[in-house]
Structure formats: C-alpha cells, structure tokens
ZASEPA-164599 format. One record per residue (C-alpha): residue in three letters; x, y, z. Coordinates in steps of 0.25 Angstrom, whole numbers, plus 2048, in hexadecimal, padded with zeros to 3 digits. Layout:
ALAXYZ/...
% end
This chain:
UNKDA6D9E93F/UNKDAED92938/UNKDB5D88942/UNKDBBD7B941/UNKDBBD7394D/UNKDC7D6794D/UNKDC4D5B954/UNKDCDD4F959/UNKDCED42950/UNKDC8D36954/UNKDD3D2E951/UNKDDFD37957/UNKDD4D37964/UNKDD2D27966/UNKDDFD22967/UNKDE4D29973/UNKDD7D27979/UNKDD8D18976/UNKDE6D1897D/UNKDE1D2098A/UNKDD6D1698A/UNKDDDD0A98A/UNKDE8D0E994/UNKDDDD1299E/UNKDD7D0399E/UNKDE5CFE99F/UNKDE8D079AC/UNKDDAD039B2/UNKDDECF39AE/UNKDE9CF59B5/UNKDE5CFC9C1/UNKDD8CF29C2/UNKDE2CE59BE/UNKDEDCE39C8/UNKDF2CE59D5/UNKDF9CF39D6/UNKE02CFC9DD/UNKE01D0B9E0/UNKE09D0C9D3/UNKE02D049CB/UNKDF5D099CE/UNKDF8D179CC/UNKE00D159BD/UNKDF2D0E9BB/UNKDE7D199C1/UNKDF1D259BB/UNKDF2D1D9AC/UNKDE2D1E9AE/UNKDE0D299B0/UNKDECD309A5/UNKDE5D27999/UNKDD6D2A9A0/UNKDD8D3999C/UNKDDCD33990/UNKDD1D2B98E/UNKDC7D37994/UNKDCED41988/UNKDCBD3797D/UNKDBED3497F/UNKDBAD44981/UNKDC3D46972/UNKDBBD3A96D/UNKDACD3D970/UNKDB0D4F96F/UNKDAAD57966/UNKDB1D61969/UNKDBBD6795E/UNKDC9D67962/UNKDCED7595C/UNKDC5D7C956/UNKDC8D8894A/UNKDBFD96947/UNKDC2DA0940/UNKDC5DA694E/UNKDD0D9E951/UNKDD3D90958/UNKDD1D89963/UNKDD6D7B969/UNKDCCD75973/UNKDD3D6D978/UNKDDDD7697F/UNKDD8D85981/UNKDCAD81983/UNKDC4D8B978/UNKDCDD95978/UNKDCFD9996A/UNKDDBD9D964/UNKDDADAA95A/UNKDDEDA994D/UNKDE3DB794E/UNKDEBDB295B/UNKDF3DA8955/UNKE02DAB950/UNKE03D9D949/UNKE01D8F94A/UNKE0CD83946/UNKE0CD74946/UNKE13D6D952/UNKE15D5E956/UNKE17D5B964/UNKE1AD4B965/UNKE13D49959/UNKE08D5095E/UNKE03D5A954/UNKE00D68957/UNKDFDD76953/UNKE04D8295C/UNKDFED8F95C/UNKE05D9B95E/UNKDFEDA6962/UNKE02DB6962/UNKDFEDB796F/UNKDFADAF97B/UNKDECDAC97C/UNKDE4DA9989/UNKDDED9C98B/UNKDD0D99992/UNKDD0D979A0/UNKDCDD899A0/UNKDD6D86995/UNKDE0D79997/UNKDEAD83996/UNKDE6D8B9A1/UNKDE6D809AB/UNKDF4D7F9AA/UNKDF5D909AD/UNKDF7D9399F/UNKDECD9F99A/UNKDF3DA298D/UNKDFAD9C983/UNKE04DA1975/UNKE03D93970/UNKDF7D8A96B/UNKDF8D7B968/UNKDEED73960/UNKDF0D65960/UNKDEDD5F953/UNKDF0D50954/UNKDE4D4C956/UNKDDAD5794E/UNKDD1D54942/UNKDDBD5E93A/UNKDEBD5D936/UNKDF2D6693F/UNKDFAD6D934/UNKDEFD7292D/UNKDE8D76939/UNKDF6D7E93C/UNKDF5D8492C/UNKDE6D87930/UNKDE9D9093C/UNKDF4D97935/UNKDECD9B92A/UNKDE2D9F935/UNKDEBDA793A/UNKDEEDAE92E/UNKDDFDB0928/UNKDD5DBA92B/UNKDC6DB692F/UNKDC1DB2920/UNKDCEDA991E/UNKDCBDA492B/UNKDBED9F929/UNKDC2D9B91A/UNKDCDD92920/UNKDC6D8992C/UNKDBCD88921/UNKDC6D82919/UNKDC9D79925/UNKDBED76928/UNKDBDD6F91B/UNKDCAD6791B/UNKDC6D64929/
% end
C-alpha cells in the first residue's frame, strides 16, 4: 500500500521551543532571585509551568519520528488530533484552504459525521463525532495548497488514480 507520511520541520519546531525555553528559565530566575509575595510567586510557578508544556511539546516534536499526517490510498489521518483514526477518501465531501490568524490550515468537510476513537483529544472534551476536519499545515514538510489540490483529486479518483497520485507526491515531496 502506498503512503506518505508528513512530518513537522525543524525549523517551524525550534523557535517556539526556544521561546518556551527561555521564559521557563526566566520564571525560575525569578522565582529563585528576589524576595516575593503570594502574587509574585504564583505569576512565576504558573509562567513555568505554561511555557514548560511548551518546552516538554517541542522537545517530543524535535526527537519524534513520528509522521504528523499520514496519506494512503485508504484515506488520511492527522496524528496529531484523532489519534489514528483515518479519514475515508470516500467520506469526504471537500476540502478548502483557511487562515486562522495567519495560521494556515486545510478544513475537511465530511458527508457525514464520523466517530472518533475513544481516547481521541476530541473525545475528552465529550465530543465522539465530528462533520469537520482540520489539518494544520504551518508547520508540515509540504505546501498547504497543494496538499488541499491533493485531497480533492483524492476525492475524485478511483483506486489506480489514487495510488498514481501519492506517487506523484511522493516524489515532489
């Protein structure tokens, strides 16, 4: 089975970790450099803890093999929100660009709502199905539009034109 796995790039990874990083030794400066209040203290411990997070998320990113969305003949699957639940080629309606605070993205529309995995993120917030899909693609190894131009043809195409396509991807990945 052909498939394409999409992983984060280094250099859309570093900074934010670098940012998380830095703040977290300023808030532990801080806390281990003066005399402080109730308040003080806490802006200080809550500022480490916020950026730690950070820090924790960019150094699994940085060292994960993991692919990030992954592409089959099959369908598609973003990792990093449904946890391997993959999305049918034949259960998507269409895709379309979208920019959310210059934050690119690819919405999926699906025909009709599909259940998510148990321990998915969106199921800890009492969510089990959803009609919409989003893929980030700020930070992917490929350009956002033609991923979207990618999973509209998907859509589209029968099995060998499927294969015939990530192929083709593949390549110009």
């Amino acid at each position: 089975m052909a498939t394409i796995n999409f992983h984060s790039q280094f250099n859309k990874t570093i900074a934010p970790f670098t940012i998380s990083f830095v703040f977290v030794l300023l808030c532990t400066w801080g806390l281990t450099h003066k005399q402080l209040g109730i308040t003080e203290f806490c802006v200080f411990f809550v500022g480490i803890l916020f950026f730690g997070i950070g820090v924790l998320q960019g150094v699994v990113k940085l060292f994960s093999d993991k692919p990030q969305v992954s592409i089959s003949e099959e369908g598609i699957c973003d990792y990093r929100w449904s946890r391997n639940s993959l999305i049918r080629w034949d259960d998507i309606r269409l895709s379309e660009n979208i920019s959310i605070f210059k934050q690119q993205f690819i919405r999926i529309k699906l025909r009709e709502p599909v259940t998510v995995k148990k321990h998915s993120f969106l199921s800890y917030f009492g969510k089990n199905e959803i009609s919409e899909m989003y893929i980030f693609t700020s930070d992917l190894s490929i350009d956002g539009t033609q991923l979207n131009h990618f999973i509209n043809n998907m859509v589209c195409g029968d099995t060998p034109e499927k294969i015939a396509l990530i192929k083709k991807l593949g390549i110009i990945e």
